[in-house]
N, C-alpha and C positions, 0 to 999 in steps of 0.2 A: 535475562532472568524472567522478564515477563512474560516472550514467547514461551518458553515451558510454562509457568503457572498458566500460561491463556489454552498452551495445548490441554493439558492437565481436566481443565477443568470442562474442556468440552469433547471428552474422547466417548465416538462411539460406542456400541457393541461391539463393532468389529475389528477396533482398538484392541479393545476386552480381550476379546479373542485370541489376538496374535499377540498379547502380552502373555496369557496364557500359556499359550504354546511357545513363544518364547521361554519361559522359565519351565517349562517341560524339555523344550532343548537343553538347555543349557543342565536339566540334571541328568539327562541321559549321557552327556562330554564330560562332566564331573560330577561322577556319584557321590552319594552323601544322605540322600532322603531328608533333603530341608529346600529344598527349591522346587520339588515335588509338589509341596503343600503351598506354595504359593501359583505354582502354575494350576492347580483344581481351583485354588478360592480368582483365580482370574477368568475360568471360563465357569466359575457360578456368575462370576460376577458380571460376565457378557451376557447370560442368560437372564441374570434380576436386571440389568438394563433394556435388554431388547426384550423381556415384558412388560417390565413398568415405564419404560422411556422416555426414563430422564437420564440425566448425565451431572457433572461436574463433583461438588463436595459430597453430597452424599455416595454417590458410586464410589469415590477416593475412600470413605469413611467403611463402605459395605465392605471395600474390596480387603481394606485392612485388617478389621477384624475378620473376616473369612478366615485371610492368615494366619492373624494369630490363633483362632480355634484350630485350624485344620493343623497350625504345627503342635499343640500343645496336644488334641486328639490322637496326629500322628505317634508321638514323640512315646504318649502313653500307651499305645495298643499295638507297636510297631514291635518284632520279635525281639528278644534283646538277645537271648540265645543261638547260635545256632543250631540246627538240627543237622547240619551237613557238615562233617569235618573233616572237609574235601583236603586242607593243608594239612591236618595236625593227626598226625600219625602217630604220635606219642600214647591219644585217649583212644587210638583206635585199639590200639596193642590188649587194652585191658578183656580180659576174661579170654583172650586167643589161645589156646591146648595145642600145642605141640611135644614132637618125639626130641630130646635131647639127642642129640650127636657125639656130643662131647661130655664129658662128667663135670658135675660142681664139686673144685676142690676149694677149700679153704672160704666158702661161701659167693664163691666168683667163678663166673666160664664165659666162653663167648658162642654165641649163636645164631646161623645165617636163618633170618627169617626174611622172606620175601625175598627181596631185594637188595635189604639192608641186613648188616652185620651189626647185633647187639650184646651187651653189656649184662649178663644175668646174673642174677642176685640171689640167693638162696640157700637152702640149707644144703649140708654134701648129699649128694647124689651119686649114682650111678648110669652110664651112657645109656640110654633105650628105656630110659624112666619117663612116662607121661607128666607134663607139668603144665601148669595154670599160670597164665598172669594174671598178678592179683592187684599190681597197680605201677606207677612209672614213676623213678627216684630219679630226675634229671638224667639224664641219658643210659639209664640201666632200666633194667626189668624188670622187678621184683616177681620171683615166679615161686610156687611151692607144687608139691606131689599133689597130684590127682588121683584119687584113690576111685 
């Protein structure tokens, strides 16, 4: 136990460094954006070392708050939305216009869009009617006339 406090307390810069990048590695092997913010506040904190150079509790002390700003920083400014809804094809579906194939009887029909076979919702219809989706009911379509 004391070898680590004594390494601890007297690690270079270049320590710094490769803790750094260390936990730069390790979030690039398992994503997450929280090990991220500790591998930046490790190579500030090789940088406030290797200008102000000293070492031991206070670099322990710099390098920790770095962390904790840079995750709470991160955590606040980091997207929470995505813009890309590369899997979810469900919110892709909304406002797509297509030619019906087949008629809406009884408020339900099926229709090949893309690739996939869906479940459509709406009022009756007839085959060669332009329709709107206007939003997604768990695996259906809700579509209406496009006028």
């Amino acid at each position: 136990m004391d070898a680590i406090f004594t390494f601890c307390m007297n690690m270079a810069a270049w320590q710094w460094l490769s803790m750094g990048v260390a936990f730069l590695s390790f979030e690039l092997m398992f994503p997450g954006v929280f090990m991220l913010w500790f591998g930046v506040s490790g190579l500030l904190t090789a940088g406030i070392v290797y200008v102000a150079g000293f070492s031991g509790l206070p670099a322990i002390i710099i390098f920790l708050c770095l962390g904790v700003v840079a995750s709470i920083f991160g955590s606040r400014f980091q997207n929470k939305d995505p813009k890309f809804l590369v899997n979810n094809v469900k919110s892709l579906m909304i406002g797509k216009v297509f030619t019906l194939e087949d008629p809406i009887k009884n408020g339900q029909s099926r229709a090949k869009i893309g690739d996939g076979h869906w479940t459509l919702i709406g009022a009756d219809l007839p085959a060669g009617s332009k329709v709107k989706v206007t939003e997604v009911s768990g695996n259906s379509l809700v579509v209406e006339l496009l006028e």
